[in-house]
GUKE-359051 format. One line per field, with one value per residue (C-alpha): residue number from 1; x, y, z; residue in three letters. Coordinates in steps of 0.5 Angstrom, whole numbers. Layout:
N
i	(NUM ...) .
px	(X ...) .
py	(Y ...) .
pz	(Z ...) .
aa	(ALA ...) .
This chain:
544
i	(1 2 3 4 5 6 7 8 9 10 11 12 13 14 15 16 17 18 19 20 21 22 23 24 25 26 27 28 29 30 31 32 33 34 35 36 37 38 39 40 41 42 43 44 45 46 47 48 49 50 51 52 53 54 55 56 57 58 59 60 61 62 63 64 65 66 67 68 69 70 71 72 73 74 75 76 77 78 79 80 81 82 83 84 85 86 87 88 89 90 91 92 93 94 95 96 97 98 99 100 101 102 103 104 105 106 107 108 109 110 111 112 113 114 115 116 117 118 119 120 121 122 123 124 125 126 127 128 129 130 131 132 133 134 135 136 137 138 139 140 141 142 143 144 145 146 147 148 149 150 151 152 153 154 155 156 157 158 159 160 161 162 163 164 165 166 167 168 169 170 171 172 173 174 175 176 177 178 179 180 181 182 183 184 185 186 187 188 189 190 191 192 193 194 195 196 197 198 199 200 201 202 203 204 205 206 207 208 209 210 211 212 213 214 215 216 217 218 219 220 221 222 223 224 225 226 227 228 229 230 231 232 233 234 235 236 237 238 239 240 241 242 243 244 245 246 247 248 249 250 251 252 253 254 255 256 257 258 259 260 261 262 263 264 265 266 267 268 269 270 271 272 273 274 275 276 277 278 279 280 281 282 283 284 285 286 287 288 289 290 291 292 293 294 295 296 297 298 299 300 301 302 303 304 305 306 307 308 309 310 311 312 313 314 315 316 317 318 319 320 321 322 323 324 325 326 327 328 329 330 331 332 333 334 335 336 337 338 339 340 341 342 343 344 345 346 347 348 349 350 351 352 353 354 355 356 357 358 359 360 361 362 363 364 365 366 367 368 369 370 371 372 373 374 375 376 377 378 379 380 381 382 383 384 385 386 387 388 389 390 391 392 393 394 395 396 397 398 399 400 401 402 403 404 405 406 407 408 409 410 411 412 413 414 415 416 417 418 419 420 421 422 423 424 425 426 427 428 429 430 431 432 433 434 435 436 437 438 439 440 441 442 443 444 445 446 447 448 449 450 451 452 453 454 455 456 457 458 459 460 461 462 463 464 465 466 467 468 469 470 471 472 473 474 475 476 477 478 479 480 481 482 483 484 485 486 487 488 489 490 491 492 493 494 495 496 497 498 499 500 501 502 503 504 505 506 507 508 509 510 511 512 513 514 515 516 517 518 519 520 521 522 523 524 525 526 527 528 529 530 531 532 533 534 535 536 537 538 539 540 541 542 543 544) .
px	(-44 -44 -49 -47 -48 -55 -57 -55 -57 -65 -64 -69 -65 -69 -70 -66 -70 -64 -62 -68 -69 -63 -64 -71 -67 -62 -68 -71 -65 -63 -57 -60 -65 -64 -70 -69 -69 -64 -58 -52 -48 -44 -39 -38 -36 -32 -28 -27 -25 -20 -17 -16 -14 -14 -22 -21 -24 -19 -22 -17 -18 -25 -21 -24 -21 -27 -30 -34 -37 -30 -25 -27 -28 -21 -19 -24 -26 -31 -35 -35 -41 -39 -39 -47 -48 -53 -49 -44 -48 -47 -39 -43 -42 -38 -37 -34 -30 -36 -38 -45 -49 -53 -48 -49 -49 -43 -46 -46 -40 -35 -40 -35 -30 -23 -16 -13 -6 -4 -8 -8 -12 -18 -18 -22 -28 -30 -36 -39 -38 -31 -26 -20 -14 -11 -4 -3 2 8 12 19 20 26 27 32 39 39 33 29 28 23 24 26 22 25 19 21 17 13 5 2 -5 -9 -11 -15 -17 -19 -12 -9 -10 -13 -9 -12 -19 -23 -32 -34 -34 -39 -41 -46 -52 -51 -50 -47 -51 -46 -39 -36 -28 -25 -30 -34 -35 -33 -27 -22 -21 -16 -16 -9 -6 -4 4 5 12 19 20 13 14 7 7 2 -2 -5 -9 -14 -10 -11 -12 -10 -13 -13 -19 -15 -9 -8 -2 -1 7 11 13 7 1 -5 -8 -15 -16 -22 -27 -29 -35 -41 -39 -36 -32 -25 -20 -13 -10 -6 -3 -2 3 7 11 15 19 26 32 34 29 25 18 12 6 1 -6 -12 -17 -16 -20 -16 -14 -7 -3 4 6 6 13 16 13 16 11 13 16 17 21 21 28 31 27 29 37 38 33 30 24 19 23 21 23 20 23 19 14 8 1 -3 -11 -13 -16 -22 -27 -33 -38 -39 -32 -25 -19 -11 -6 0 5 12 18 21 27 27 32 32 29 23 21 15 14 10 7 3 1 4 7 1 -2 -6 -12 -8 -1 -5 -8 0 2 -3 -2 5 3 -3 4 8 8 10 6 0 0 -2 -5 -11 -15 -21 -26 -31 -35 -36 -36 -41 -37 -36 -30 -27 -25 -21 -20 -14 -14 -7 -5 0 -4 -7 -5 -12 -18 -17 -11 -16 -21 -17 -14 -15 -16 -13 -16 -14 -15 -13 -15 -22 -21 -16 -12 -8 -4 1 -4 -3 5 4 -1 4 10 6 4 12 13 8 8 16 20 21 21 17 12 11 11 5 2 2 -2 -7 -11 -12 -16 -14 -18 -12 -16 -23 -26 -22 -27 -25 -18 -19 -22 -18 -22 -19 -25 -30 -34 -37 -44 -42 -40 -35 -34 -31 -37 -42 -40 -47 -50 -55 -55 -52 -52 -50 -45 -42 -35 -37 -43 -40 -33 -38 -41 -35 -32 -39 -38 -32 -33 -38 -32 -27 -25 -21 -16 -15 -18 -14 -15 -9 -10 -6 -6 -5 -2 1 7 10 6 0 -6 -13 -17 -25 -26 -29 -34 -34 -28 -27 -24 -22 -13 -16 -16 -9 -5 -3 -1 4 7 7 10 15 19 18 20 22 18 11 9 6) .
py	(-178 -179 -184 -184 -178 -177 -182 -177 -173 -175 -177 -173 -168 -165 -159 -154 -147 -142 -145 -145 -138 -136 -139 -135 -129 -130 -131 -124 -120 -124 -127 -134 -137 -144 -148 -151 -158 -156 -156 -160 -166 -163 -168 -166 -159 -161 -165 -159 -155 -160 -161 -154 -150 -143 -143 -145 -139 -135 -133 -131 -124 -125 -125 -129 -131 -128 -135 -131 -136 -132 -134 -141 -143 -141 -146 -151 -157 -156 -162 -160 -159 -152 -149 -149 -148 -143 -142 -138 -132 -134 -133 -135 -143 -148 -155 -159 -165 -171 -170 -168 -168 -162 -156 -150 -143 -140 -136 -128 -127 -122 -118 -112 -112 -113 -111 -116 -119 -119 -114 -105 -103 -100 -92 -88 -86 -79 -74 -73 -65 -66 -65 -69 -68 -74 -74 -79 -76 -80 -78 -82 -85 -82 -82 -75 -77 -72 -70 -64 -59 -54 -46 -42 -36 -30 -25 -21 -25 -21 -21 -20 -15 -20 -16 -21 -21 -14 -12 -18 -23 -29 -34 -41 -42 -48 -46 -53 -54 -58 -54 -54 -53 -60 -66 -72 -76 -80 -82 -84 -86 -79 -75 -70 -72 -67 -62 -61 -53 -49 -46 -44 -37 -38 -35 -29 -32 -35 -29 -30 -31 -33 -39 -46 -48 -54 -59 -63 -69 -75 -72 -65 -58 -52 -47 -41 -37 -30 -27 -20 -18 -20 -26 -27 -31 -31 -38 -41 -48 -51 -54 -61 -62 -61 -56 -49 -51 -56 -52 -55 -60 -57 -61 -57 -57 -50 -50 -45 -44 -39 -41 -36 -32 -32 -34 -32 -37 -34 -39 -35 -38 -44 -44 -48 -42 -46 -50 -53 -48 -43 -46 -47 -54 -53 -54 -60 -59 -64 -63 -66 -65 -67 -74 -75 -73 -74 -79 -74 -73 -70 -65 -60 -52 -45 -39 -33 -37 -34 -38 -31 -29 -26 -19 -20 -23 -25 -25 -31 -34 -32 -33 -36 -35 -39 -35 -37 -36 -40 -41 -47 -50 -50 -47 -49 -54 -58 -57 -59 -57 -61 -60 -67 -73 -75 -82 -84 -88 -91 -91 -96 -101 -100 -103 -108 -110 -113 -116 -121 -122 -124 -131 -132 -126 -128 -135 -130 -124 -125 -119 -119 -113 -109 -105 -101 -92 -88 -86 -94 -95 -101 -101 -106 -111 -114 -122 -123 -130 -134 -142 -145 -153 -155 -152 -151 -147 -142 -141 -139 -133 -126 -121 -114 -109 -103 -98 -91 -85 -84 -76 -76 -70 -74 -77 -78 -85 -88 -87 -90 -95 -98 -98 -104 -107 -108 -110 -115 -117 -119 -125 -121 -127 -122 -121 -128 -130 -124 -128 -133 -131 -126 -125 -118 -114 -108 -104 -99 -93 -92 -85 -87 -82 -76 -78 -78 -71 -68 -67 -65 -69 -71 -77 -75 -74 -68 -70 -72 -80 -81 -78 -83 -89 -90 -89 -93 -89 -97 -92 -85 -88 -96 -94 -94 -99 -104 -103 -103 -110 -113 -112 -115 -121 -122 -122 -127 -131 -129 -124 -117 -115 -109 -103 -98 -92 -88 -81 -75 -69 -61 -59 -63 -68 -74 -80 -80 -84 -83 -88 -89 -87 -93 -91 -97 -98 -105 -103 -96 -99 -103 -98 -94 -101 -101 -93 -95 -101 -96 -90 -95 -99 -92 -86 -82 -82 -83 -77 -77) .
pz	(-164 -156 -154 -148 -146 -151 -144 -140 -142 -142 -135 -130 -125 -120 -120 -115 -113 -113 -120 -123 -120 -123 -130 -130 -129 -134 -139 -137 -138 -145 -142 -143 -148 -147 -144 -137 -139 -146 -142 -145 -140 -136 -136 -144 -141 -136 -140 -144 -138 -136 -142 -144 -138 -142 -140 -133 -129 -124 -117 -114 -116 -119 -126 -132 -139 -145 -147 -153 -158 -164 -158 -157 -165 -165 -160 -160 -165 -169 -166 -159 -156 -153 -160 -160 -153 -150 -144 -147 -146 -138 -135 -128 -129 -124 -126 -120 -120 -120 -126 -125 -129 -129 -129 -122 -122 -119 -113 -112 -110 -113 -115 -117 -123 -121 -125 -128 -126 -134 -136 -135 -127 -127 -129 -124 -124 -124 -122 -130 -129 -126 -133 -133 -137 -142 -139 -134 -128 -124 -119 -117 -110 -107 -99 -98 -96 -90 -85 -88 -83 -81 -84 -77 -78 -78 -76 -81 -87 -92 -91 -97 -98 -102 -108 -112 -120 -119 -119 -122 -128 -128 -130 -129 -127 -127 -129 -127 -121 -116 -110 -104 -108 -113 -112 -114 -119 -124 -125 -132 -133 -135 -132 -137 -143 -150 -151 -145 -145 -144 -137 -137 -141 -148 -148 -153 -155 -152 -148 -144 -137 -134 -131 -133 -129 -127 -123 -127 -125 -120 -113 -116 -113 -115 -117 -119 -120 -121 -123 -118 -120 -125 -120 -115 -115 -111 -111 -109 -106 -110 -103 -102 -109 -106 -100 -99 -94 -93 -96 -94 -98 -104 -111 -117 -123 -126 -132 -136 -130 -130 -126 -120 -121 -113 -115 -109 -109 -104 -102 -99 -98 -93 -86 -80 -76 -74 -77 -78 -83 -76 -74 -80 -85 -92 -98 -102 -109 -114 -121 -127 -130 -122 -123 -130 -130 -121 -119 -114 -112 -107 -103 -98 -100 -99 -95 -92 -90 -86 -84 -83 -83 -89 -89 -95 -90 -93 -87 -86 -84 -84 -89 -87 -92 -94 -97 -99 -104 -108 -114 -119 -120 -128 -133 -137 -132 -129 -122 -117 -111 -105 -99 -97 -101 -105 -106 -111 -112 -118 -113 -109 -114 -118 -111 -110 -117 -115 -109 -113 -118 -112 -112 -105 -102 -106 -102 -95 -98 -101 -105 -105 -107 -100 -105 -110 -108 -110 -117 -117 -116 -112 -104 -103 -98 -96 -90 -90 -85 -86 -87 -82 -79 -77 -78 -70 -71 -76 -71 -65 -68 -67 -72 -72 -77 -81 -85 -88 -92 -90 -90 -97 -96 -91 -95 -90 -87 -94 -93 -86 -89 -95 -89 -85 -92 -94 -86 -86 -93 -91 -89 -83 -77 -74 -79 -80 -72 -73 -79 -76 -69 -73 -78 -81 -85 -88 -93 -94 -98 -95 -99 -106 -109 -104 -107 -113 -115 -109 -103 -97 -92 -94 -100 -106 -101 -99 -92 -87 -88 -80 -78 -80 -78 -74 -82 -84 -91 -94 -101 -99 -95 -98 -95 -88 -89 -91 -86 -80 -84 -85 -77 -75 -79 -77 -69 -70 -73 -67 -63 -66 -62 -65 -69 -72 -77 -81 -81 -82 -77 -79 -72 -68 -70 -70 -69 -63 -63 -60 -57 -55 -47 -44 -38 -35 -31 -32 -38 -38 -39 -45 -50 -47 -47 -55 -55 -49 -52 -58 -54 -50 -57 -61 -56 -61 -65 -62 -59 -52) .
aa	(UNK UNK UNK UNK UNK UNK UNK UNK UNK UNK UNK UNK UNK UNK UNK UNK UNK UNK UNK UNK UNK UNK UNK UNK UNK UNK UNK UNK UNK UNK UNK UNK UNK UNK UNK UNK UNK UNK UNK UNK UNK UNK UNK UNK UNK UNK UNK UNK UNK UNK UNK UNK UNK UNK UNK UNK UNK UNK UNK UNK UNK UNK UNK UNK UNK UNK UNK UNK UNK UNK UNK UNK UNK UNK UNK UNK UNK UNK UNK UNK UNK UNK UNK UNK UNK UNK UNK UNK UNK UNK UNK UNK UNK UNK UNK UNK UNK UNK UNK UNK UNK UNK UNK UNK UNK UNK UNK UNK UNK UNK UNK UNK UNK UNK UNK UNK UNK UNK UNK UNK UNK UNK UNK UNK UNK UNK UNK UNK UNK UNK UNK UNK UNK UNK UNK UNK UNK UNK UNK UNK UNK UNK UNK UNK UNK UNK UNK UNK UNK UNK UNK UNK UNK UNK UNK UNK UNK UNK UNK UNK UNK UNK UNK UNK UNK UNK UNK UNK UNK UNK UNK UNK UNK UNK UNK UNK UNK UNK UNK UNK UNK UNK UNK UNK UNK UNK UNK UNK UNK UNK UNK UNK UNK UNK UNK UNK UNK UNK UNK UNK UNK UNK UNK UNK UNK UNK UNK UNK UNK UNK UNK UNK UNK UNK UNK UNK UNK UNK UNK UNK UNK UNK UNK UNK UNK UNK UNK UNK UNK UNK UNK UNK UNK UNK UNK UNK UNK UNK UNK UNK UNK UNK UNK UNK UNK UNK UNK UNK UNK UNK UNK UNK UNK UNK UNK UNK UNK UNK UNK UNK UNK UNK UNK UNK UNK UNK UNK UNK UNK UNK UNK UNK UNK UNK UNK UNK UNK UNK UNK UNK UNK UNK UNK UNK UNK UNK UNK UNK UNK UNK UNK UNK UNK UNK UNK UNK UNK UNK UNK UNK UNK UNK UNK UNK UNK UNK UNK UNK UNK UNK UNK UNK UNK UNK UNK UNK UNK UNK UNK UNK UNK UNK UNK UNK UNK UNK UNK UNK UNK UNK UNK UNK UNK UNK UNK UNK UNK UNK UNK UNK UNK UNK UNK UNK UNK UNK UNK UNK UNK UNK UNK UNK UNK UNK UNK UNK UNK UNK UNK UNK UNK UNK UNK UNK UNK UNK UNK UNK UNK UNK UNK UNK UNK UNK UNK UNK UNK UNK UNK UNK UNK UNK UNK UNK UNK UNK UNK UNK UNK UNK UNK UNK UNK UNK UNK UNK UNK UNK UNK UNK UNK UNK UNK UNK UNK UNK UNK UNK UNK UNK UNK UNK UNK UNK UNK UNK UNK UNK UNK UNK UNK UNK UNK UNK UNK UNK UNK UNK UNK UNK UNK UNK UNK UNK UNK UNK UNK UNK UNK UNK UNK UNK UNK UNK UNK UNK UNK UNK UNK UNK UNK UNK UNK UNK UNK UNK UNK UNK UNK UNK UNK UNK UNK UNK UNK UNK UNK UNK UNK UNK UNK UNK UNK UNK UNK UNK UNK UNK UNK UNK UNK UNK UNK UNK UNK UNK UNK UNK UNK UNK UNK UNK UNK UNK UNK UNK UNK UNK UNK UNK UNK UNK UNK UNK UNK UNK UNK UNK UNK UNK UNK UNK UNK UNK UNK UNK UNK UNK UNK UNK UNK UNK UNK UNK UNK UNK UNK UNK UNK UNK UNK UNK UNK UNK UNK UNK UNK UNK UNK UNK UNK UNK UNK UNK) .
């Protein structure tokens, strides 16, 4: 039917090792069953590819259409030589635009999957013990129409005596839990397998005021509440999986809620001796009827709010306590606290998401996958330059990188970091002058497993991932590895001018940067250069 190409196809091709390698492979696994010297012409393939666009592989986010034997059927001829071909079984085929005879395989890149630019994101990956609740959560983005100022303490707050579930009711607790002595093993989307129970109280009637609680969500923590009064609840923070320790970060729901009725929430159970809530930070509050009927989001509210030591002391370390009250604004509600604003691993692939659907922000921003963490989700890597004249002007360009959420109860960095994304992303002069000079690469969220299950510091290892940045643990720490390998490739391409990582501070306020302390004297101003430019076109908001 195709004498041309029956002669081709007899033609003797030399072998090529990486090729053959691959082929062996592919045969071992099942995913190839041909014999090497069965392959069909390429130039067949070829011209079907280029007449059937539909099947072209997309490498701008590692996206491919499903070139099953069923999908193919229905849109090819029957005669084709596609149908009966054995390299359907492999996605890994690149044909080129010489028509060669014999087809390559696809080098090993993009080795993780990505989400598709038509198709839904990649749902998290949780720990198998972690248990999950179907329902998905979101949250408005509202910027207050007035400043949000600090709660002026009075010296008059109530402390409470901590009295626990001894005097009170439980409420809300979570049983499966990971602590210091396990471990992180496997990681499934949805997190624990079977029925979710109930953790919550069941309400008796229309009359019962107890309040739901909840925090088997995306970045949600909340190990416990216990009822102590009619409206007092003390509340205990779950600790990083995997430690007994870090014990800040805070993001639950309650529900069944009553209108002008002044609630107290204590927390008892945090570490850091000092903290903001000292001078008066107010808690985060989100209602769900002021978003759906007002368009109002996040807001900072509390009075009597008292940062304190706790009195139950184990022996081992000492308790703080966050108490404050609270009145919700409308009658069967569903709020929200947190401890700052949050931002999801799912907010940040939602945002990434409309920049690879941006058709002029695609142009400049390319998407490409670092790694894979622990639980198996995807570190993103962002490169965003404008495109270069001549190979001359790429090369002599400098590189800026960025990054944020390496410990992620700072949410705060996330913030930080989507506000450069939209700068840089813009048709601002000055972003693209700096597209033009730069090259930056950004891996906006470091530990995408710490925020996912609601970690305040540390990776599903159990530790603290900016302490590890020597590691050559490539396995229990692929974040950090792979950053730190990444900054070495790209100094052998070019010189970086700049390094810096978002994070979120406890204590101190507005905006301030810690730097390296060179010894060598040559280059003891170098460091201090980018914080005194910062400082000088941001005076009132960088603190000095």
């Amino acid at each position: 039917m195709f004498p041309a190409l029956e002669t081709e196809l007899k033609q003797e091709v030399l072998p090529d090792p990486y090729e053959d390698f691959m082929y062996r492979h592919l045969q071992y696994y099942g995913y190839f069953k041909a014999q090497r010297r069965s392959l069909p012409n390429s130039a067949t393939h070829h011209h079907v590819w280029k007449n059937n666009p539909q099947y072209l592989l997309n490498g701008s986010l590692g996206e491919r259409d499903d070139l099953t034997q069923d999908t193919l059927q229905r849109k090819l001829p029957s005669d084709s030589l596609m149908l009966s071909s054995p390299l359907l079984r492999s996605r890994q085929l690149l044909y080129d635009e010489l028509d060669e005879v014999n087809p390559r395989l696809r080098e090993p890149q993009e080795l993780f999957a990505f989400f598709s630019t038509r198709g839904p994101l990649q749902p998290p990956r949780w720990p198998i013990e972690c248990e999950v609740i179907k329902e998905s959560i979101h949250h408005i983005e509202w910027v207050p129409s007035l400043p949000e100022y600090f709660y002026q303490p009075t010296g008059n707050e109530k402390v409470p005596e901590i009295v626990g579930e001894e005097k009170g009711t439980v409420v809300y607790q979570l049983d499966s839990v990971p602590t210091e002595a396990s471990y992180f093993t496997s990681s499934r989307v949805g997190g624990k397998r079977g029925i979710i129970k109930e953790p919550a109280v069941t309400l008796q009637g229309p009359e019962d005021n107890t309040l739901l609680f909840e925090s088997r969500f995306e970045s949600g923590n909340l190990q416990k509440a216990v009822r102590v009064d009619t409206y007092e609840y003390e509340l205990t923070l779950r600790t990083d999986l995997y430690t007994n320790k870090h014990t800040q970060w805070f993001y639950f729901r309650v529900q069944n809620t009553r209108k002008d009725t002044t609630y107290r929430f204590t927390i008892v159970n945090l570490l850091k001796p000092k903290s903001l809530y000292t001078i008066g930070m107010k808690p985060l509050m989100y209602s769900q009827s002021d978003a759906n009927t007002h368009n109002i989001g996040w807001r900072r509210e509390g009075n009597e709010i008292k940062y304190y030591k706790n009195n139950m002391d184990d022996g081992q370390q000492p308790f703080y306590c966050l108490t404050w009250t609270i009145r919700f604004p409308h009658d069967q509600d569903t709020c929200f606290f947190a401890h700052f604003y949050p931002y999801t691993y799912t907010d940040l692939q939602c945002y990434l998401l409309s920049v690879a659907n941006n058709p002029i922000q695609s142009q400049f921003c390319k998407l490409r996958s670092l790694c894979r963490s622990l639980a198996g989700n995807t570190v993103y890597l962002l490169t965003i330059t404008n495109p270069s004249e001549t190979p001359q002007e790429a090369a002599a360009k400098k590189a800026v990188v960025l990054s944020a959420r390496v410990h992620p109860g700072e949410s705060n960095g996330s913030w930080i970091m989507k506000g450069f994304l939209d700068f840089i992303l813009s048709n601002s002069p000055d972003a693209q002058l700096l597209r033009d000079i730069f090259v930056f690469k950004v891996v906006p969220m470091l530990n995408p497993d710490g925020v996912i299950v609601g970690n305040y510091r540390c990776s599903l290892a159990g530790r603290d991932l900016n302490r590890h940045y020597k590691t050559l643990l490539k396995k229990s720490f692929p974040c950090i590895w792979h950053t730190r390998n990444m900054i070495k490739r790209l100094l052998e391409e070019r010189e970086v001018l700049l390094y810096c990582d978002f994070h979120g501070h406890s204590r101190k306020n507005n905006i301030f940067l810690y730097g390296c302390n060179n010894n060598n004297r040559k280059y003891w101003l170098h460091e201090r250069v980018f914080p005194l430019m910062l400082s000088k076109n941001a005076p009132d908001k960088v603190s000095t």
